[in-house]
N, C-alpha and C positions, 0 to 999 in steps of 0.2 A: 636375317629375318627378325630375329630377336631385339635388331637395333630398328626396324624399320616397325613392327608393330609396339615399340617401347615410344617412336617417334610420335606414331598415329595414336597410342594411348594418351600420352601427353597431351598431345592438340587438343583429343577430347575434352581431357580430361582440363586443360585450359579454357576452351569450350564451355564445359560441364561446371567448371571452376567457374568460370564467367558469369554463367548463368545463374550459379546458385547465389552470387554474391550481388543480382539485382534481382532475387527472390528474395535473398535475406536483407537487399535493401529495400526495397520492395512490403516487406516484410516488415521492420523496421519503418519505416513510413507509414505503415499500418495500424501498428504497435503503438508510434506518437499521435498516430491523429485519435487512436481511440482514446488516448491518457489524454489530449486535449479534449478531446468530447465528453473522457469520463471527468474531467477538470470542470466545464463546464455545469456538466451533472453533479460534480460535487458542492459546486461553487451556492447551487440550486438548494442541494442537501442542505450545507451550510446557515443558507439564508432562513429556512424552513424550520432547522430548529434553535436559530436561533426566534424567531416568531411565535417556537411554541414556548420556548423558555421565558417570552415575554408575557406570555397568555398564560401561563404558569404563577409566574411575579402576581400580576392582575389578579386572577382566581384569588391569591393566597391574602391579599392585600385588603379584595372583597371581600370575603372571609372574614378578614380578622376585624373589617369594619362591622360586620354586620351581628359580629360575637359580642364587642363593644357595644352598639346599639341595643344591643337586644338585652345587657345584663344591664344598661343605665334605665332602659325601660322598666326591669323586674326590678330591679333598684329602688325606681320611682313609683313604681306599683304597689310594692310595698311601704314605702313611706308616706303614700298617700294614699291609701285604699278606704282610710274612713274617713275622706274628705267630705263625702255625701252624709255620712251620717250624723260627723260633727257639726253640718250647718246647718241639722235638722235637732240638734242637742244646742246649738247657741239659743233658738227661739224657748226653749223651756230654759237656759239660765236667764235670758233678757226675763220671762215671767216672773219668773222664783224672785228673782231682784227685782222689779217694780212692787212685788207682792211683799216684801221687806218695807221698801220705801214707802209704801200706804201706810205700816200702820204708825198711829199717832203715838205722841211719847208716853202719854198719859196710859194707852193700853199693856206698852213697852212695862210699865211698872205696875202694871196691875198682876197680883199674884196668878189670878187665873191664865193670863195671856203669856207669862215668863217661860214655859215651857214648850208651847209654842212657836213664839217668837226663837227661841236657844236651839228648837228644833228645825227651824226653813234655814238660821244663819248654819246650823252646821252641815244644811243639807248642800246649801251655798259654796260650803268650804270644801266639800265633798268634791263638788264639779269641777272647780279652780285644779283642786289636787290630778282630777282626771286628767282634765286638760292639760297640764302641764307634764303629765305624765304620757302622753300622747303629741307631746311637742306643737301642743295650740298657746300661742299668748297671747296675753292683749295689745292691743295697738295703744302707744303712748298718744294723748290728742292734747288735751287741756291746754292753752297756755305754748303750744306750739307751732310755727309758720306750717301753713297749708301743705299737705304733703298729695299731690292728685296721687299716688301710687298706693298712698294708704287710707288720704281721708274723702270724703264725698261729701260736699258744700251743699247745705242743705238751703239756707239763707245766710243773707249779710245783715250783722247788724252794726250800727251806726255807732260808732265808739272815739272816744278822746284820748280814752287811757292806752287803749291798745294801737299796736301796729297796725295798718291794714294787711291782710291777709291770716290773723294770728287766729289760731282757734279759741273763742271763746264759750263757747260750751261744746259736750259732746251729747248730743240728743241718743245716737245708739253706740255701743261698744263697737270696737273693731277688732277683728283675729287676724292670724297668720297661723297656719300650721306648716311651721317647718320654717323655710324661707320662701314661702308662695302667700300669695292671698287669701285665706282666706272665706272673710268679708268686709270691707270698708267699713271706716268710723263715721257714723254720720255725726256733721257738725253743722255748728252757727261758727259764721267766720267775720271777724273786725272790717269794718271800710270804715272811709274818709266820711265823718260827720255831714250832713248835707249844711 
């Protein structure tokens, strides 16, 4: 009996063996399709951050553009912030200097007017010094080819001696503060004699 239910165990148990070995493939099949699916999901994962690692990049990119912009702005803010008030201070040196050039020489040396006169030029030399102190200078024009970036052709006059295009006089001074504009030198400019 011993041999007959050791017989009937076996079968089961080959049976049982059977079975358990198309559970565990079974199983196994199971196992691979989810590593494929979770594959697939990872693949997903994968793609995802790398998109955020790109949106990352970007962020940090625009960032660093916008730090840049924003300190050339304060930069420029600050080197031009009295661009308005200097081209309300040019019109009082253009005066003070016509109000030089009026007086005649004759008063130049009269004792009364010496003090005077020593008082507008140093008040003159005052402004220059500001100016310069403030990174305003003059536009060179005299005797130089047309520059439309710096000069403004007020008329032509009719010349032999000069070039055409050459400045021959400067009717207003010109500034630059900094390396910007300013205000334009107004001029008279050389052409072709008629």
């Amino acid at each position: 009996m011993t041999e007959e239910t050791t017989a009937e165990a076996g079968a089961e148990a080959g049976q049982n063996g059977a079975d358990n070995e198309s559970v565990l493939d079974l199983g196994g099949a199971e196992v691979q399709d989810e590593v494929a699916g979770d594959g697939g999901e990872l693949a997903v994962l994968r793609e995802e951050l790398e998109t955020a690692k790109q949106d990352v990049l970007y962020a940090k990119a625009e960032t660093q553009n916008l730090r840049r912009r924003m300190e050339k702005e304060v930069a420029d803010a600050r080197a031009y912030a009295s661009t308005g008030f200097a081209r309300d201070v040019l019109s009082v040196s253009d005066n003070l200097a016509r109000a030089l050039e009026s007086i005649p020489a004759d008063l130049r040396e009269d004792e009364r007017f010496k003090n005077l006169v020593a008082g507008i030029e140093a008040t003159g030399r005052e402004i220059e010094k500001v100016f310069a102190s403030h990174g305003i200078s003059r536009i060179a024009a005299k005797g130089l080819p047309l520059d439309p970036n710096q000069h403004q052709a007020m008329l032509e006059v009719p010349s032999a001696d000069a070039e055409p295009g050459t400045v021959l006089q400067e009717l207003q001074a010109g500034y630059m503060i900094k390396d910007r504009l300013l205000r334009p030198a107004m001029v008279a400019v050389a052409k072709k004699p008629d």
